[in-house]
C-alpha positions in Angstrom: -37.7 2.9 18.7 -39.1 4.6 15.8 -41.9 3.1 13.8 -39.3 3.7 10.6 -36.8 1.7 12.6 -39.4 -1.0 13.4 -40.1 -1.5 9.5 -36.5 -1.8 8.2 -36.0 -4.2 10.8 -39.1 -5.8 9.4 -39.2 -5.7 5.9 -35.2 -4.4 4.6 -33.4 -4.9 1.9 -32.0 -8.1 -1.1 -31.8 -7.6 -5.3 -32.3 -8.8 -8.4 -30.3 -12.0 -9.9 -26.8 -11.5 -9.6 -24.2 -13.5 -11.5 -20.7 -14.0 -9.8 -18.0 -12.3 -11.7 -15.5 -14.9 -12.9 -12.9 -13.5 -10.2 -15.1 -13.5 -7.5 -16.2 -17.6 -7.9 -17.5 -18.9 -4.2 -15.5 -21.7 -2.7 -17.5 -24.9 -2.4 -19.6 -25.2 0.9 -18.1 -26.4 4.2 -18.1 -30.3 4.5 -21.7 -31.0 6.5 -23.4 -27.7 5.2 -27.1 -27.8 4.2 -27.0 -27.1 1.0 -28.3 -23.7 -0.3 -32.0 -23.9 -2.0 -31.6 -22.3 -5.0 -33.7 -19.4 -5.3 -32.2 -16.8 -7.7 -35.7 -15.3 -8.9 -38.7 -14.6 -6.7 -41.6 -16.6 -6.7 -44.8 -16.5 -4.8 -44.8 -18.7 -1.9 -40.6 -17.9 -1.1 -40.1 -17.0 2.4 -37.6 -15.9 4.7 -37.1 -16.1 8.2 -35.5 -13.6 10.4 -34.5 -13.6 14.5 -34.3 -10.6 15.7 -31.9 -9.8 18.1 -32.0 -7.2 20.2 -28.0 -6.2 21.0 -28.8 -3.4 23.7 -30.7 -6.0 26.0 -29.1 -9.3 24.6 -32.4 -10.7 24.1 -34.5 -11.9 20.7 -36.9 -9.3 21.0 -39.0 -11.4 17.7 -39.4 -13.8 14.9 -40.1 -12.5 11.7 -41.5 -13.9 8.4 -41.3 -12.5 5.1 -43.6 -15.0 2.2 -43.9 -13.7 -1.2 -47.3 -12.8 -2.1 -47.3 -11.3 -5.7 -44.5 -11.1 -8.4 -44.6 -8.7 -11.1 -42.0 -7.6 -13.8 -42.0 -4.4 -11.8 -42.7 -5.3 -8.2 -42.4 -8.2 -5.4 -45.1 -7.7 -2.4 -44.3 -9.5 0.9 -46.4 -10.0 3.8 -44.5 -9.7 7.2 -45.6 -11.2 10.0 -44.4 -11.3 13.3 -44.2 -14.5 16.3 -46.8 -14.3 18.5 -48.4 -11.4 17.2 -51.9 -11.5 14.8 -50.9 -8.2 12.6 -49.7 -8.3 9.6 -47.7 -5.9 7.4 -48.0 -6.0 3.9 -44.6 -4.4 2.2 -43.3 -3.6 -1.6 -40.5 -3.7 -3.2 -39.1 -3.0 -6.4 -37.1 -5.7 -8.3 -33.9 -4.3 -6.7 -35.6 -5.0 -3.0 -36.0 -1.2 -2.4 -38.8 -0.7 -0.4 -41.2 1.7 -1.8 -44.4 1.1 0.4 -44.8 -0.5 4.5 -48.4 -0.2 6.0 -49.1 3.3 6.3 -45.3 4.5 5.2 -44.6 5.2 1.2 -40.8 5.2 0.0 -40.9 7.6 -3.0 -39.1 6.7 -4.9 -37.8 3.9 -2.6 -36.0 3.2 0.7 -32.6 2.8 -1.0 -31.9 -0.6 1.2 -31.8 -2.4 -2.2 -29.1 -3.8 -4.1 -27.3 -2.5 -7.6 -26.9 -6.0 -9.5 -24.3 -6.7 -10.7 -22.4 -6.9 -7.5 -18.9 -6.0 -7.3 -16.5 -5.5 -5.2 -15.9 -1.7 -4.6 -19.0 -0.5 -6.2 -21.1 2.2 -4.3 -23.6 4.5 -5.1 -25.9 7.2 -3.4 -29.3 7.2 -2.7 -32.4 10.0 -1.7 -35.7 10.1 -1.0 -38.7 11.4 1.2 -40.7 9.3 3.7 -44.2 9.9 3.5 -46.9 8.8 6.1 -50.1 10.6 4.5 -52.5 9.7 7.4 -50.3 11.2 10.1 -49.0 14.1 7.9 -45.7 13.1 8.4 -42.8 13.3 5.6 -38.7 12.9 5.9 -36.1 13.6 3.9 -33.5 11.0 3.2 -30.1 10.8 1.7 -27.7 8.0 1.7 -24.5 5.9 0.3 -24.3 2.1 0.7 -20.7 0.3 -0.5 -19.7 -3.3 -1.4 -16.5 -3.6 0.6 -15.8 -7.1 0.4 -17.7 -11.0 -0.2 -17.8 -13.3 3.1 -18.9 -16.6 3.5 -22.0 -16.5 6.4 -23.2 -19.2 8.4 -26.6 -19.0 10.1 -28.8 -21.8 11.4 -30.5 -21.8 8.0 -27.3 -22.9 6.6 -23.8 -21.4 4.7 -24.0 -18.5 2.4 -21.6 -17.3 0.2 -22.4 -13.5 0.7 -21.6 -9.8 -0.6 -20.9 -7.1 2.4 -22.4 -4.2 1.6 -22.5 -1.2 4.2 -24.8 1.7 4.1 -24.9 5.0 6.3 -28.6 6.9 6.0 -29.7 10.4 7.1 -33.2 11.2 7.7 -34.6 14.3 8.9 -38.8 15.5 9.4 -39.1 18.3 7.5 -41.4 20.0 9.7 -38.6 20.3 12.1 -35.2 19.7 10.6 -33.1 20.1 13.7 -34.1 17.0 14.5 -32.3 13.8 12.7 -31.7 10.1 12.7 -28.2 8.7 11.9 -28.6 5.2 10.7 -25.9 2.5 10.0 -26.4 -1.0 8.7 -24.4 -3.6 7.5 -25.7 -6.1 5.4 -24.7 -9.5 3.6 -27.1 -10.9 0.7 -26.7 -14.3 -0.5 -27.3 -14.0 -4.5 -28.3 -17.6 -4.8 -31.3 -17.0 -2.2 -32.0 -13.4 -3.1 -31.7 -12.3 -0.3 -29.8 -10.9 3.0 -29.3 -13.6 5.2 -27.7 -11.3 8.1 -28.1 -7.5 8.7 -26.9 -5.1 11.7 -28.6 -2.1 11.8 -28.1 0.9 14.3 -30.6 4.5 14.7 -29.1 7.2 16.4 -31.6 10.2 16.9 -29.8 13.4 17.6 -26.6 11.9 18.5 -28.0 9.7 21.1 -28.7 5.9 20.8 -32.4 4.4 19.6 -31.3 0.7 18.5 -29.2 -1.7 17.8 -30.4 -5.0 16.2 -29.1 -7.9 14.3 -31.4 -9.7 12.1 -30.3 -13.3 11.1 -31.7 -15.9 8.6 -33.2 -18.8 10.3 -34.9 -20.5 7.6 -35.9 -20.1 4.1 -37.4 -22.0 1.2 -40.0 -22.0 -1.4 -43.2 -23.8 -1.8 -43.6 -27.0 -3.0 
């Protein structure tokens, strides 16, 4: 897997606060639901936790947690750590949750995994930008298009989520050698009223031939007291 690969499973994408459109009002929560911690704007101390699930071999291949660190009117830094593991990854966002810097990796002007608030159904837009990894002298060139095709109603073991579906395809290509490229595919659902995704699919293709497949699902959240 590649190390980009490794980060978006890590650290992707969630927005801004989104207001439900008067058309598109969620049905009430399932009889014995936990109810949803309301958590519309980030604060220091929020976190979200992710299994990671590894659809190739069948197996949870890790644990992930993403806690708030800083808020500014401009940015949200999370640290990303990792079950079992000691390192540590410290990660940017805009307020959109486009990923703009991941250890050694730089997102100019972001990774495009954010969200465009207000959601709707049908809305789309594109995305571009280069990958840079000044230490190793590496840079890639990405272009993509992510779509809102439809609101679903998600249940994890963190609970029920009333969710926006939003699919995204992404190329990338090294520009040192652009015969080479990575086809990637995610699907994600983010759960306004948490911020946040609470399930994402996302598949890498280099030249044609399978890298990953992974599903990363919410298994607890919350703020701090």
């Amino acid at each position: 897997m590649s190390r980009y690969a490794a980060t978006m499973m890590a650290c992707l994408l969630a927005g801004n606060t989104v207001a439900w459109a008067a058309s598109d009002t969620p049905p009430p929560a399932p009889a014995g639901a936990n109810p949803v911690i309301a958590m519309e704007a980030p604060l220091q101390g929020d976190f979200w936790t992710y299994e990671v699930r590894d659809e190739i071999s069948g197996k949870v291949s890790a644990i992930r947690k993403n806690i708030v660190t800083e808020v500014t009117p401009s940015e949200i830094s999370i640290r990303v750590t990792t079950e079992g593991k000691e390192d540590q990854v410290l990660s940017v966002y805009d307020r959109s949750w486009n990923l703009k810097n991941a250890g050694e990796w730089k997102y100019q002007p972001g990774d495009g995994s954010g969200i465009h608030a207000p959601l709707k159904i049908g809305d789309s837009w594109n995305f571009s930008a280069d990958d840079v990894n000044s230490g190793k002298g590496f840079i890639w060139k990405r272009s993509g298009h992510s779509k809102v095709v439809g609101q679903e109603t998600i249940t994890t073991r963190a609970g029920t989520f009333e969710t926006y579906k939003i699919e995204t395809t992404l190329l990338r290509r090294p520009t040192n050698d652009p015969s080479r490229k990575h086809d990637i595919t995610a699907v994600t659902w983010y759960a306004p009223a948490v911020d946040h995704w609470v399930k994402r699919t996302f598949v890498s293709r280099g030249n044609g031939h399978l890298l990953s497949n992974n599903v990363l699902e919410l298994v607890e959240y919350g703020r701090k007291n």
